[in-house]
C-alpha positions in Angstrom: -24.1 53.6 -5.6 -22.0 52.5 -8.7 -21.8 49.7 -10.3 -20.6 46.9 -8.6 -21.0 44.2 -11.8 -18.0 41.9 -12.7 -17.3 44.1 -15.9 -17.6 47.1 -14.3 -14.5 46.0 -11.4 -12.3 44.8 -13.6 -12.5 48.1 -16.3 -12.1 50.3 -13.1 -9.2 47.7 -11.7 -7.3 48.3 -15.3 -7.6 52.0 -15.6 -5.9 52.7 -12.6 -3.5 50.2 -13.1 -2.8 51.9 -16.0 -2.5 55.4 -14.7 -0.5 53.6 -12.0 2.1 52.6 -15.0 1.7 55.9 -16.3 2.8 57.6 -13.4 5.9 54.9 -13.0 7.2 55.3 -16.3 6.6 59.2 -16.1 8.8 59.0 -12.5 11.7 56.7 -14.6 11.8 59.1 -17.3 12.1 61.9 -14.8 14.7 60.5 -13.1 16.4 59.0 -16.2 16.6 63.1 -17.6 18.5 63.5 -14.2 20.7 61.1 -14.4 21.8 61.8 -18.0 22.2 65.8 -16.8 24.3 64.8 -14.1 26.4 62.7 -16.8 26.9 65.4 -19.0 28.1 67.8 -16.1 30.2 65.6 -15.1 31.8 64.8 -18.5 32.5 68.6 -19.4 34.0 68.8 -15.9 36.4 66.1 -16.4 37.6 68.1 -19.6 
């Protein structure tokens, strides 16, 4: 059994919502890299 004491659920409650923001901004970046790729094909292909 683990610890079920007020201090114990809220550390565990903000770690993973930190690895929860983690993986967000990882998946913006990601998609932001994309976007910015796609930009710049675009752009030579206009020239």
């Amino acid at each position: 059994m683990g610890d079920r004491s007020p201090k114990s659920t809220q550390k565990n409650a903000s770690q993973k919502q930190a690895r929860t923001n983690v993986e967000a901004q990882r998946k913006q970046s990601l998609i932001t890299s994309q976007q910015a790729t796609k930009a710049k094909a675009a752009a030579a292909k206009r020239k």
